[in-house]
N, C-alpha and C positions, 0 to 999 in steps of 0.2 A: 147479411152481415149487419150487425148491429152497429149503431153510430157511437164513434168513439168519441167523448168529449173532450177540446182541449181546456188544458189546464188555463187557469182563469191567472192574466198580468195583473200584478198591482207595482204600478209606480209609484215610489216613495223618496222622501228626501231627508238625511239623517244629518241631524244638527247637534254639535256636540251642548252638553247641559251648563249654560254658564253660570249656574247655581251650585254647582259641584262642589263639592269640599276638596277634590282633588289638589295637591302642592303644585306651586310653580317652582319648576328648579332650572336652574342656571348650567348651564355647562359650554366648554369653548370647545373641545375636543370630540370628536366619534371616530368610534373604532369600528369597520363595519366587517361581517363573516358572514359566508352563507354556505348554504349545501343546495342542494336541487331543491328542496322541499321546503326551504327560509330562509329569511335574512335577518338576521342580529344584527340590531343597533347600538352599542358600548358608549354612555354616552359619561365622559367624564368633566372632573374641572381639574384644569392646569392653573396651578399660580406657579407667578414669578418664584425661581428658584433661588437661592442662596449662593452663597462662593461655595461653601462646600457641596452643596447637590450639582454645582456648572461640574465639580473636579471628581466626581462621583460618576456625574454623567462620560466624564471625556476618558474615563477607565472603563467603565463597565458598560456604555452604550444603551443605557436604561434610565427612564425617569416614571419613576409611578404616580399614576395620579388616583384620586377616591375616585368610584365609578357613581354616580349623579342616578343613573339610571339603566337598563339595561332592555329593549324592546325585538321582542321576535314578532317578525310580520310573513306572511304567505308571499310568495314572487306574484301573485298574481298582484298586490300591491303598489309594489316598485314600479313600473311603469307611471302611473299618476302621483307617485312621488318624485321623481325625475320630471316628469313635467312641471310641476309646482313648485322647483326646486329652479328650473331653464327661465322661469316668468319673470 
């Protein structure tokens, strides 16, 4: 029987690019969903509301806010995000 090779480890360490042109955005709210196969991050900004969105709210039990961002991650993720979140 011929000799099977194993597959060759490379250990590596991924660092985000802080050269990026990526935006910094702000948000005070997350709305979080998931299914077996993801997790959606909703990630919005609340500002202070008005007399009329308090009277808005106390009828219809709704407050909309702009969504900021919007991030799907694999469950295998979540885990070391909950750690990083417990620290």
């Amino acid at each position: 029987m011929a000799d099977q090779q194993q597959p060759k480890q490379i250990n590596f360490t991924i660092l985000p690019d802080e050269d990026s042109t990526a935006p910094r955005t702000y948000a005070n709210f997350c709305s979080i969903a998931h299914t077996p196969f993801d997790f959606t991050l909703t990630f919005c900004e609340v500002m202070p509301l008005s007399e009329k969105e308090i009277k808005d709210a106390e009828t219809d039990h709704v407050v909309k806010a702009p969504v900021r961002a919007k991030i799907v991650v694999p469950p295998q993720l979540v885990p070391n995000l909950i750690a990083a979140l417990q620290e």
